[in-house]
N, CA, C and O of each residue as an XYZ file, in Angstrom:
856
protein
N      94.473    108.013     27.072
C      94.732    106.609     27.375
C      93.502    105.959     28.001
O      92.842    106.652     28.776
N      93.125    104.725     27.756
C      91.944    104.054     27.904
C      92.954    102.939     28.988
O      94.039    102.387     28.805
N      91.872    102.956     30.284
C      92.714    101.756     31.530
C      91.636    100.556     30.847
O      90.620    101.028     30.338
N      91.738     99.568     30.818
C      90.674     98.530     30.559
C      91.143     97.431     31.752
O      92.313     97.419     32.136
N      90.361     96.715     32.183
C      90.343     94.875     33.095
C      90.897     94.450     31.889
O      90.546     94.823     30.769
N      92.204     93.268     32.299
C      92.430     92.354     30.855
C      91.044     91.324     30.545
O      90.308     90.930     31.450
N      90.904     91.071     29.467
C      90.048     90.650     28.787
C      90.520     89.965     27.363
O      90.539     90.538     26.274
N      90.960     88.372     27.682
C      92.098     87.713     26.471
C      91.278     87.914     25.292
O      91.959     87.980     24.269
N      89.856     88.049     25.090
C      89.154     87.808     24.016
C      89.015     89.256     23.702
O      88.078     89.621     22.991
N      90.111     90.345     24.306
C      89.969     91.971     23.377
C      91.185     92.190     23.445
O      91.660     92.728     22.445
N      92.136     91.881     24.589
C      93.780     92.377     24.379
C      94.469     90.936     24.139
O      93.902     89.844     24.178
N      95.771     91.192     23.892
C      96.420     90.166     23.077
C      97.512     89.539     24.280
O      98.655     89.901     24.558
N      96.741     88.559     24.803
C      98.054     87.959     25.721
C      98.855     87.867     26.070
O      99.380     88.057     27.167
N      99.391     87.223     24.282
C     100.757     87.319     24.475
C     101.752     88.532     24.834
O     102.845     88.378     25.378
N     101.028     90.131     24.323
C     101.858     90.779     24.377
C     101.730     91.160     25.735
O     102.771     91.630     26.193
N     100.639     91.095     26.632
C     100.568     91.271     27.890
C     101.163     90.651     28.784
O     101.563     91.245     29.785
N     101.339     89.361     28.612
C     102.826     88.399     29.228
C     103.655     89.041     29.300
O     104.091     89.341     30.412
N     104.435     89.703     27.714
C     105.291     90.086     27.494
C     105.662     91.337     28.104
O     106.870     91.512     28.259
N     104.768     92.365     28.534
C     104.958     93.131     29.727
C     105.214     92.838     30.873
O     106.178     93.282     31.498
N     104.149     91.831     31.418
C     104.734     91.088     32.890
C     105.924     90.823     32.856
O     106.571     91.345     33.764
N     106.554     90.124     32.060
C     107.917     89.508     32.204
C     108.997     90.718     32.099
O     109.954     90.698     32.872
N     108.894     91.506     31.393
C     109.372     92.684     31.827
C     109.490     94.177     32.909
O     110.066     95.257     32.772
N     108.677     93.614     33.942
C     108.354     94.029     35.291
C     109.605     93.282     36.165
O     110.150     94.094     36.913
N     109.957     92.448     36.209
C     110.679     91.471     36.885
C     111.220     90.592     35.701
O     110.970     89.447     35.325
N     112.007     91.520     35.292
C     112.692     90.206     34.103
C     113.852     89.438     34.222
O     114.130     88.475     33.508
N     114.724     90.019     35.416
C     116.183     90.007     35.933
C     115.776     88.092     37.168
O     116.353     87.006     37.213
N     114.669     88.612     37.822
C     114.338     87.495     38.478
C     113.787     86.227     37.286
O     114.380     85.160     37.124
N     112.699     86.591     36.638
C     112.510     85.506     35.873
C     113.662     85.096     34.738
O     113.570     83.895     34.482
N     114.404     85.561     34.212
C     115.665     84.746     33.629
C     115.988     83.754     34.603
O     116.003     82.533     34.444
N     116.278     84.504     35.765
C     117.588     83.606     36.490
C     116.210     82.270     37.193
O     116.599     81.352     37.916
N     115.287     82.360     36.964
C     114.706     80.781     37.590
C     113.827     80.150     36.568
O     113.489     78.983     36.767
N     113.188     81.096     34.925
C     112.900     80.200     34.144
C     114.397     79.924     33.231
O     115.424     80.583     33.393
N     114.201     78.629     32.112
C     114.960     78.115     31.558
C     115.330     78.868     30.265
O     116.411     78.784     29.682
N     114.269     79.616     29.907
C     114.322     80.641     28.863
C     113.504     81.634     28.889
O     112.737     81.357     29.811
N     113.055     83.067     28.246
C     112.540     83.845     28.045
C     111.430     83.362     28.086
O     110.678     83.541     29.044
N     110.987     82.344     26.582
C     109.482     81.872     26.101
C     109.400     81.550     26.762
O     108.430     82.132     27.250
N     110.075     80.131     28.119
C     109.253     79.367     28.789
C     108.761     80.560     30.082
O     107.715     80.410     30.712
N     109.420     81.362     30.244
C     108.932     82.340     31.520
C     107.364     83.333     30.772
O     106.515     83.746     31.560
N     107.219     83.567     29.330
C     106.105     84.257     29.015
C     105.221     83.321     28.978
O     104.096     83.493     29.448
N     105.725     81.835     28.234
C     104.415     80.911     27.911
C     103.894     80.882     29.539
O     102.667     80.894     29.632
N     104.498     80.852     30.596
C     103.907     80.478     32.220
C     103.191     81.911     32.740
O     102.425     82.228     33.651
N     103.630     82.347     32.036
C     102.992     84.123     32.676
C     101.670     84.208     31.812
O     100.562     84.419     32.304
N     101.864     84.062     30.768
C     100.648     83.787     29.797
C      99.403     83.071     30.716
O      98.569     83.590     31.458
N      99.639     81.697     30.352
C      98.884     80.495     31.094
C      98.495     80.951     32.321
O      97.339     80.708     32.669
N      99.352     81.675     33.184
C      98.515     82.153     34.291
C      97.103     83.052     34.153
O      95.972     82.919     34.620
N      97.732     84.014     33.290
C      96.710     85.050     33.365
C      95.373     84.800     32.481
O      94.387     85.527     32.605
N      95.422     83.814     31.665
C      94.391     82.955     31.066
C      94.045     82.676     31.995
O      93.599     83.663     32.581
N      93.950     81.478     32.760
C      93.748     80.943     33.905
C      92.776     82.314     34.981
O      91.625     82.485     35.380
N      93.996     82.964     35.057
C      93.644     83.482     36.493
C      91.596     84.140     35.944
O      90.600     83.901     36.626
N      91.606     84.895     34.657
C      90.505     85.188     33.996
C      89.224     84.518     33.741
O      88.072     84.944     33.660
N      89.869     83.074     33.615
C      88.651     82.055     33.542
C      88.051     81.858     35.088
O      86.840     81.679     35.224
N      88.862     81.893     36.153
C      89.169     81.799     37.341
C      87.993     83.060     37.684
O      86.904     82.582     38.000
N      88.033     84.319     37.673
C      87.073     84.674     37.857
C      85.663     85.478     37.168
O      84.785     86.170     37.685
N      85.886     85.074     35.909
C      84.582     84.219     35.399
C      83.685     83.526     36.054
O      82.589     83.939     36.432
N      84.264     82.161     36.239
C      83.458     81.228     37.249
C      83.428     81.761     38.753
O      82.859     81.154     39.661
N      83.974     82.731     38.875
C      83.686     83.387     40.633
C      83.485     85.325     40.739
O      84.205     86.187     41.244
N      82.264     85.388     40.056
C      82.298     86.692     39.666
C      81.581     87.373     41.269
O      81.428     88.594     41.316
N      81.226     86.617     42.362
C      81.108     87.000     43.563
C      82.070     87.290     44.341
O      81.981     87.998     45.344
N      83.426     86.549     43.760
C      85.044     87.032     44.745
C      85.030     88.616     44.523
O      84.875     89.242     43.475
N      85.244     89.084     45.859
C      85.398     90.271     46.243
C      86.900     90.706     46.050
O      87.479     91.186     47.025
N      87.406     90.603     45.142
C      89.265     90.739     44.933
C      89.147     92.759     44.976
O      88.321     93.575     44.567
N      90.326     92.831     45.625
C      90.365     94.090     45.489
C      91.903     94.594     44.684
O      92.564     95.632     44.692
N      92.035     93.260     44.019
C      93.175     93.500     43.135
C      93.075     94.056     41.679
O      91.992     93.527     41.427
N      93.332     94.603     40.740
C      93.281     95.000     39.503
C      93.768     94.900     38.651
O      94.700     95.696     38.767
N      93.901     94.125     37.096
C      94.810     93.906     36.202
C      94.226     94.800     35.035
O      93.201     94.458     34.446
N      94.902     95.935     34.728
C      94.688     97.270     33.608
C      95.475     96.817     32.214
O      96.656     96.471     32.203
N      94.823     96.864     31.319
C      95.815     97.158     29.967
C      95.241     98.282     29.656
O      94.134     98.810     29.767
N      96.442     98.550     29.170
C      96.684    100.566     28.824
C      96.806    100.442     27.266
O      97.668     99.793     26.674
N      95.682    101.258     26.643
C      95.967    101.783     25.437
C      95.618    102.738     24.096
O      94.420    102.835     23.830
N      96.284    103.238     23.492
C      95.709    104.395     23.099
C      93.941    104.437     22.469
O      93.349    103.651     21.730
N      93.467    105.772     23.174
C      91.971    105.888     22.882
C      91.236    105.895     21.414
O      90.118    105.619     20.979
N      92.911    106.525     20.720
C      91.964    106.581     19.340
C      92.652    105.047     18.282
O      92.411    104.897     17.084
N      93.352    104.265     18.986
C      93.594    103.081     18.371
C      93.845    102.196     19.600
O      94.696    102.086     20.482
N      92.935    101.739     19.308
C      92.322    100.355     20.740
C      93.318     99.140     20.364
O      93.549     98.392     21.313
N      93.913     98.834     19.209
C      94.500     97.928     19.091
C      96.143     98.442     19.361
O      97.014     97.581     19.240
N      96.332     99.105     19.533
C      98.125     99.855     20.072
C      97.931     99.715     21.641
O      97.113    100.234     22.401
N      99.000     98.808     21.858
C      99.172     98.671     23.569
C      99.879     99.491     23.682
O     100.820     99.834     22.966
N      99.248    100.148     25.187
C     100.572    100.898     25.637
C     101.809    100.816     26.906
O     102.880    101.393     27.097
N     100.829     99.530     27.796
C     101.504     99.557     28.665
C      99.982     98.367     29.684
O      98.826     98.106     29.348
N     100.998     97.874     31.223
C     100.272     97.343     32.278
C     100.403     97.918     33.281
O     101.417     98.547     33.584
N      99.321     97.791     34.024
C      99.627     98.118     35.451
C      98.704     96.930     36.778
O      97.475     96.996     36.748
N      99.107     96.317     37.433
C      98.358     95.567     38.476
C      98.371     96.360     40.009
O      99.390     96.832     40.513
N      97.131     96.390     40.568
C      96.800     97.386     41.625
C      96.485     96.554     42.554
O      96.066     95.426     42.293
N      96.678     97.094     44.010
C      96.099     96.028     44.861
C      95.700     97.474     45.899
O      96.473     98.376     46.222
N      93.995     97.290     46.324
C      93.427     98.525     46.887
C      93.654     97.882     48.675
O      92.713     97.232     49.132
N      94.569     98.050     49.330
C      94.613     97.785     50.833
C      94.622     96.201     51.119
O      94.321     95.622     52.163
N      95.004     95.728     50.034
C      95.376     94.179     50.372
C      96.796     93.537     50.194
O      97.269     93.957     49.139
N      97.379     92.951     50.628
C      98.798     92.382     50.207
C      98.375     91.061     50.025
O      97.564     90.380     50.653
N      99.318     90.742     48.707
C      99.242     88.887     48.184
C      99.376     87.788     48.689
O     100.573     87.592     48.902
N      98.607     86.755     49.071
C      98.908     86.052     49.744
C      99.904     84.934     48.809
O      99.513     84.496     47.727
N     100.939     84.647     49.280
C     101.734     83.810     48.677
C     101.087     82.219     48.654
O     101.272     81.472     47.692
N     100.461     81.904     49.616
C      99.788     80.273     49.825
C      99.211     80.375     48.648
O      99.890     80.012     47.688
N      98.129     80.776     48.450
C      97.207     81.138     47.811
C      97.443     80.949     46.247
O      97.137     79.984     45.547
N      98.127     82.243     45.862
C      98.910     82.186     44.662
C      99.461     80.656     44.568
O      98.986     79.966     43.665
N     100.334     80.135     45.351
C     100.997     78.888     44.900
C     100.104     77.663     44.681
O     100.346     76.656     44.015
N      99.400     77.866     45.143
C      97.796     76.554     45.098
C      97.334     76.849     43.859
O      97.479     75.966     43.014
N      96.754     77.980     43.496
C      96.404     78.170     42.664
C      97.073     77.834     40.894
O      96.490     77.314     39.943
N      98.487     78.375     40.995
C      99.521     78.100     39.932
C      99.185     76.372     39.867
O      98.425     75.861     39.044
N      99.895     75.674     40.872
C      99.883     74.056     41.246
C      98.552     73.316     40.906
O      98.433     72.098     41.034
N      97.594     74.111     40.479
C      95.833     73.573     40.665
C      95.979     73.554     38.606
O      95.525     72.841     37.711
N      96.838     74.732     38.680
C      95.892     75.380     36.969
C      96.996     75.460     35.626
O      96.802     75.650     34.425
N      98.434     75.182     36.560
C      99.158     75.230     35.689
C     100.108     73.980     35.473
O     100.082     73.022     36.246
N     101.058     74.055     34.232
C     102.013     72.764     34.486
C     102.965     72.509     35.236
O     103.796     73.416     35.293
N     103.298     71.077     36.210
C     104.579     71.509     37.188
C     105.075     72.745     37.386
O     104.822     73.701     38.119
N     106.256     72.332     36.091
C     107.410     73.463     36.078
C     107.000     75.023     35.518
O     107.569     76.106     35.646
N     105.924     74.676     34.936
C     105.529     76.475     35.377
C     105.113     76.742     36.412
O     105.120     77.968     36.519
N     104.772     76.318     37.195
C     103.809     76.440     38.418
C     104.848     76.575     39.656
O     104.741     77.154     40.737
N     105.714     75.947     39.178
C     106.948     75.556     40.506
C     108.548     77.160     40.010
O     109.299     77.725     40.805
N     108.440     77.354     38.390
C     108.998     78.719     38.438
C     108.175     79.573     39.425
O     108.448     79.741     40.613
N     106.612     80.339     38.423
C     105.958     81.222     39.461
C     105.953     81.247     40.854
O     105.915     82.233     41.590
N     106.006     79.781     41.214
C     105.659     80.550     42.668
C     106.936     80.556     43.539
O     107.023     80.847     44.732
N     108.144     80.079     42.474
C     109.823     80.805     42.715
C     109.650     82.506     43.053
O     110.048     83.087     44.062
N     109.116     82.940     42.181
C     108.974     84.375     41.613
C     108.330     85.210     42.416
O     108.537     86.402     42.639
N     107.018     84.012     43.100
C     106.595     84.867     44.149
C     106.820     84.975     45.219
O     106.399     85.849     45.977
N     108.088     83.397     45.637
C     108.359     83.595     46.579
C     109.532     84.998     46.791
O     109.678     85.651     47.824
N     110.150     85.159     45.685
C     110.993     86.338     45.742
C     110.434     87.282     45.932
O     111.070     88.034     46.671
N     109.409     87.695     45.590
C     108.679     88.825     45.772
C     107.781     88.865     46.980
O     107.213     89.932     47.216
N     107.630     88.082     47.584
C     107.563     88.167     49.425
C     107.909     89.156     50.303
O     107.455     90.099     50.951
N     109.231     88.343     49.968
C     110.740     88.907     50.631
C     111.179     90.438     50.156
O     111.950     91.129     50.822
N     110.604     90.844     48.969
C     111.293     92.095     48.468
C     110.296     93.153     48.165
O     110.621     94.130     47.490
N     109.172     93.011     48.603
C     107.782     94.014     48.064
C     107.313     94.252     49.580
O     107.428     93.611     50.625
N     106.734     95.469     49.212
C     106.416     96.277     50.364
C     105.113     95.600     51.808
O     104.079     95.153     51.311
N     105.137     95.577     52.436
C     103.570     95.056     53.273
C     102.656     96.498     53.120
O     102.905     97.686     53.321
N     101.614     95.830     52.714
C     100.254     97.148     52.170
C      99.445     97.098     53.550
O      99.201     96.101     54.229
N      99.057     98.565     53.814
C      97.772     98.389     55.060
C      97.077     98.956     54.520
O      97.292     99.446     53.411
N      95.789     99.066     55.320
C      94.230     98.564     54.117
C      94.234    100.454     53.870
O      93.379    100.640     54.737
N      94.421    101.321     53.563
C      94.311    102.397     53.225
C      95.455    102.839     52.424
O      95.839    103.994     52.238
N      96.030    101.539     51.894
C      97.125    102.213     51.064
C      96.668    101.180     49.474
O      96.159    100.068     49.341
N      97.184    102.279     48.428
C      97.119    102.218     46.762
C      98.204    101.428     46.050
O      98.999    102.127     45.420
N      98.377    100.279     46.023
C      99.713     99.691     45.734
C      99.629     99.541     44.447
O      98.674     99.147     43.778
N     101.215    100.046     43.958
C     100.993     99.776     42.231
C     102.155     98.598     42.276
O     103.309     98.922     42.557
N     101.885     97.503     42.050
C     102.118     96.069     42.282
C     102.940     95.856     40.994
O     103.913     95.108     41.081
N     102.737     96.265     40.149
C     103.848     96.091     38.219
C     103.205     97.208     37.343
O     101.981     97.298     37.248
N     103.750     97.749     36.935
C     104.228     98.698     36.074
C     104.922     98.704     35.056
O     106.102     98.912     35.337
N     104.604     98.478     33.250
C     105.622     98.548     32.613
C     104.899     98.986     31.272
O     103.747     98.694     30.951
N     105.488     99.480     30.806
C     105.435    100.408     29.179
C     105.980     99.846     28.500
O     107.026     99.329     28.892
N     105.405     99.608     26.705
C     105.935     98.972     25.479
C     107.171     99.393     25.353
O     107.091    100.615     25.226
N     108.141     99.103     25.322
C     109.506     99.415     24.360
C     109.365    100.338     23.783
O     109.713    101.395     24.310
N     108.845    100.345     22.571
C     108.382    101.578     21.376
C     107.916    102.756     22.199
O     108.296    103.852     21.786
N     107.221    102.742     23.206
C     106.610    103.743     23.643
C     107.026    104.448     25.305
O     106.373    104.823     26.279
N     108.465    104.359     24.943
C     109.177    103.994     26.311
C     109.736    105.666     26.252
O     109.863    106.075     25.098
N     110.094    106.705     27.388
C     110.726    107.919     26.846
C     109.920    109.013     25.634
O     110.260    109.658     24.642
N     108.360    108.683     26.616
C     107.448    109.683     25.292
C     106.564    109.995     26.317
O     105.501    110.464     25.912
N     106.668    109.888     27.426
C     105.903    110.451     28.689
C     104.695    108.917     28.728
O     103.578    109.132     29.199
N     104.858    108.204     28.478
C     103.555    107.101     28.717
C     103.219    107.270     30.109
O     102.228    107.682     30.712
N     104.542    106.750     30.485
C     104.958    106.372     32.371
C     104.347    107.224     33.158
O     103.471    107.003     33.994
N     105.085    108.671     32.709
C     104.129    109.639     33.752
C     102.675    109.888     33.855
O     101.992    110.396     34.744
N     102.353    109.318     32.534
C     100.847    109.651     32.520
C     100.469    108.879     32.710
O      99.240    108.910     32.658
N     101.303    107.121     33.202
C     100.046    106.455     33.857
C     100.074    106.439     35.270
O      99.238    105.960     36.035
N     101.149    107.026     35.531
C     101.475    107.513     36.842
C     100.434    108.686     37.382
O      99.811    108.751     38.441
N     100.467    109.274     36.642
C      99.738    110.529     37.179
C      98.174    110.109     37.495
O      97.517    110.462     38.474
N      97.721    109.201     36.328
C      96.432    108.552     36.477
C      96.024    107.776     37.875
O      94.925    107.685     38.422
N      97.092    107.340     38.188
C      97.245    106.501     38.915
C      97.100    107.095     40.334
O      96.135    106.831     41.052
N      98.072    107.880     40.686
C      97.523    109.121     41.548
C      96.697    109.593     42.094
O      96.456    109.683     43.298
N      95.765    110.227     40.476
C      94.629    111.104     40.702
C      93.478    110.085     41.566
O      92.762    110.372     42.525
N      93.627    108.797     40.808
C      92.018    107.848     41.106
C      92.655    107.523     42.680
O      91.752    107.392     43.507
N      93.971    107.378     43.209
C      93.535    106.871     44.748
C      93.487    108.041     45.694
O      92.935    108.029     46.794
N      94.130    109.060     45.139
C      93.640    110.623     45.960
C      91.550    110.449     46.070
O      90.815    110.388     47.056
N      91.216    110.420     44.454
C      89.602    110.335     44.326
C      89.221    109.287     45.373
O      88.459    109.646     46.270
N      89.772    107.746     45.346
C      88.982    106.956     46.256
C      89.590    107.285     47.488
O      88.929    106.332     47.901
N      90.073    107.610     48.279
C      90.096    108.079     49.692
C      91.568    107.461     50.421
O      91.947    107.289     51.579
N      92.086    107.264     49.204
C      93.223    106.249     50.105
C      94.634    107.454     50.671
O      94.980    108.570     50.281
N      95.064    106.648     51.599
C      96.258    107.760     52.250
C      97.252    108.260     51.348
O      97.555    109.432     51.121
N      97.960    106.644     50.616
C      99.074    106.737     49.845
C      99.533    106.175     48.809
O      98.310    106.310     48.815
N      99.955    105.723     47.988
C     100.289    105.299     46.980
C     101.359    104.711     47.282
O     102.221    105.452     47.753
N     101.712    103.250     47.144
C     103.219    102.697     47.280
C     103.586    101.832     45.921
O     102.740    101.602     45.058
N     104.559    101.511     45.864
C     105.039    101.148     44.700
C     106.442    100.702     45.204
O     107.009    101.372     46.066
N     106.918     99.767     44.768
C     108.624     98.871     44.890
C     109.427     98.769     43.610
O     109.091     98.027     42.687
N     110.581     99.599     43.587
C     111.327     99.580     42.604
C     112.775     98.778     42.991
O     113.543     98.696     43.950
N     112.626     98.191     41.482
C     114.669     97.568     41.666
C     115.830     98.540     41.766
O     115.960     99.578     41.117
N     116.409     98.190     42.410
C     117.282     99.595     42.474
C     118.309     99.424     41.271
O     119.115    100.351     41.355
N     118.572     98.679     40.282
C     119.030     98.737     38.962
C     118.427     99.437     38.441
O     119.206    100.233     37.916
N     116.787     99.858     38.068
C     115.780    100.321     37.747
C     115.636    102.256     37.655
O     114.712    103.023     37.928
N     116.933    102.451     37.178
C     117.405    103.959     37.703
C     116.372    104.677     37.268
O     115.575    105.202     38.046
N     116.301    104.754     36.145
C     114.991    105.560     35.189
C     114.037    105.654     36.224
O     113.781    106.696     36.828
N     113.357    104.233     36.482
C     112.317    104.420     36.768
C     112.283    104.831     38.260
O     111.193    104.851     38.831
N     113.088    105.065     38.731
C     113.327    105.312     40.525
C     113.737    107.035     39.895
O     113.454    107.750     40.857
N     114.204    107.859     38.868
C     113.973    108.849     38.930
C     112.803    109.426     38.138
O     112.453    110.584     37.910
N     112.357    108.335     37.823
C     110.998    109.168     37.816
C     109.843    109.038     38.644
O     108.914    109.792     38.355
N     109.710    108.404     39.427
C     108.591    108.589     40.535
C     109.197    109.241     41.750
O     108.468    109.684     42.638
N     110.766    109.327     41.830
C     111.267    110.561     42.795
C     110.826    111.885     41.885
O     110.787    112.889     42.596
N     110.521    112.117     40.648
C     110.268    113.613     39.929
C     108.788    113.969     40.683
O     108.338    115.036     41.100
N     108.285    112.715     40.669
C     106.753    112.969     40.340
C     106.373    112.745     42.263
O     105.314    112.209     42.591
N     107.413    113.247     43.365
C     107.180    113.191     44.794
C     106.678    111.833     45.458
O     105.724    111.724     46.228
N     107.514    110.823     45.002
C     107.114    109.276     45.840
C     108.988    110.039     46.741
O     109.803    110.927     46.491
N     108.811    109.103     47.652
C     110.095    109.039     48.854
C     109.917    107.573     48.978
O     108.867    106.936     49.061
N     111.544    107.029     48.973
C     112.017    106.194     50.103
C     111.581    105.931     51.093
O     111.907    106.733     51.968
N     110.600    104.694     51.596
C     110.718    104.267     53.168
C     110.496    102.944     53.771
O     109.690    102.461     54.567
N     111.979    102.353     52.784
C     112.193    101.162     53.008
C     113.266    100.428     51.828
O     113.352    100.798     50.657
N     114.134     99.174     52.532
C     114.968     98.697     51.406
C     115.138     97.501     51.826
O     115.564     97.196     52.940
N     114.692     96.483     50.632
C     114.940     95.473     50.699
C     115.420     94.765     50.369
O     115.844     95.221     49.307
N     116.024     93.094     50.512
C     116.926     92.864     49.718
C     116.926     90.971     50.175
O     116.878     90.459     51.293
N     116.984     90.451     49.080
C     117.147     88.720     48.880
C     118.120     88.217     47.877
O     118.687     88.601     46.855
N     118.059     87.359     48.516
C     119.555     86.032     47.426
C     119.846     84.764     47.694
O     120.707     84.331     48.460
N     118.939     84.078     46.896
C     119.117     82.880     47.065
C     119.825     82.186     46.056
O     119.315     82.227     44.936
N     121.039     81.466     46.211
C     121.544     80.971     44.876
C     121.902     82.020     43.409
O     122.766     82.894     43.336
N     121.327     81.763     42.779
C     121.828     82.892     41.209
C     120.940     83.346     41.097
O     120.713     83.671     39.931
N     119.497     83.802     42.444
C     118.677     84.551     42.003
C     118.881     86.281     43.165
O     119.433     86.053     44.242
N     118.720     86.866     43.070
C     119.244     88.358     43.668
C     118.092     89.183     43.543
O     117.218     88.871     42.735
N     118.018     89.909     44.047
C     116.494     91.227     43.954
C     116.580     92.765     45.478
O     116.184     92.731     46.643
N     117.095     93.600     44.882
C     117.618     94.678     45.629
C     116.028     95.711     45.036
O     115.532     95.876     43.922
N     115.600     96.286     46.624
C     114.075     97.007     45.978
C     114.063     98.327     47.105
O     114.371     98.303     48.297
N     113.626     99.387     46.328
C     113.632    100.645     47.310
C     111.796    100.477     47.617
O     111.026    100.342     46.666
N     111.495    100.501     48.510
C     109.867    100.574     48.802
C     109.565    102.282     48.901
O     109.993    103.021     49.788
N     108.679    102.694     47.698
C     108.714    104.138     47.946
C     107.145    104.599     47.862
O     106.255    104.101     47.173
N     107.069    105.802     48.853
C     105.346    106.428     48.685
C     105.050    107.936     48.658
O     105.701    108.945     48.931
N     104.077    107.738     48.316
C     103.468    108.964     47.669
C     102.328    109.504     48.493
O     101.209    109.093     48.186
N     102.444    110.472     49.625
C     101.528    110.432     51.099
C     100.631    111.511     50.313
O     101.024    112.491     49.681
N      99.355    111.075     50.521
C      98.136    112.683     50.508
C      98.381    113.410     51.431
O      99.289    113.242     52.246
N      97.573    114.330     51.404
C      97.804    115.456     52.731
C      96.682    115.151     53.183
O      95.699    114.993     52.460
N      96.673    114.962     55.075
C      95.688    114.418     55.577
C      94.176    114.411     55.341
O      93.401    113.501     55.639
N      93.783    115.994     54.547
C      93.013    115.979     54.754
C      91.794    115.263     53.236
O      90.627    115.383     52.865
N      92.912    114.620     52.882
C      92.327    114.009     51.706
C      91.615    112.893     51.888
O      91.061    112.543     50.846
N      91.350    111.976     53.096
C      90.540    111.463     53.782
C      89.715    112.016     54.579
O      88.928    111.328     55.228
């Protein structure tokens, strides 16, 4: 598996939307108006967010947006992952940004979305590996993708020096809460929001090195 930075002018947007929105798809139904209008806004962001640092290739982001896909066919997606190395999201930020680059009502869903995800995602301290979204093609779902980007995932923050690995699952999300309990993440934390017809129940779980891996 090849990790790549998204790059709209080598991976295909749309289908990379189409992963995001399937990271949190239960929240984005219930506050966009439809499916398309929640990918066309997820889309537009991540266009955006790309051109965004283009023109600011001095921002020091210690965030990461990966498309996953097979080595010997570059054009087969396999999956996303967004990383954040000892930083947590600032919600202001994000919402200025959406409001600066996008239309109203996309701009005013997303930063619905992020305000949910505030409230329901873990707080990162600067020595921890956060895997921020996570999701695998359909087609390629139940063929070990997951674990192996899991495992990848692992190996590189054991390599860069970090304590732990955290990650926030829905607790609908059974599969995927037994498989990073297979692969030794624990429970240590539960959260939970509801505002109106939107709902989001999340186990905060990690994956500790042994001390002396720093």
């Amino acid at each position: 598996m090849i990790f790549e930075e998204f790059n709209p002018n080598i991976h295909n947007s749309r289908q990379v939307a189409e992963l995001v929105f399937d990271v949190d798809m239960r929240v984005f139904r219930r506050i966009f108006r439809s499916k398309e209008d929640a990918i066309n806004a997820i889309e537009k962001k991540l266009l955006a967010k790309y051109e965004y640092d283009l023109q600011n290739p001095d921002c020091d982001s210690k965030f990461n947006f990966y498309v996953i896909y097979h080595k010997d066919i570059p054009s087969k997606l396999l999956g996303i992952v967004l990383v954040s190395k000892g930083e947590n999201f600032n919600f202001l930020d994000d919402a200025l940004f959406y409001f600066k680059k996008l239309k109203l009502m996309q701009a005013f869903g997303l930063t619905l979305v992020k305000f949910v995800d505030k409230r329901t995602l873990s707080h990162i301290n600067e020595d921890d590996y956060y895997l921020a979204e996570i999701a695998t093609k359909t087609s390629e779902r139940c063929q070990g993708i997951g674990k192996s980007i899991m495992q990848h995932i692992i190996e590189e923050a054991k390599e860069q020096g970090f304590k732990r690995v955290v990650l926030d699952v829905d607790l609908k999300n059974n599969k995927a809460f037994k498989l990073y309990e297979s692969m030794g993440f624990k429970i240590f934390d539960k959260k939970s929001f509801k505002l109106g017809r939107v709902e989001k129940d999340t186990y905060s779980m990690e994956y500790v090195f042994p001390s002396n891996n720093v």
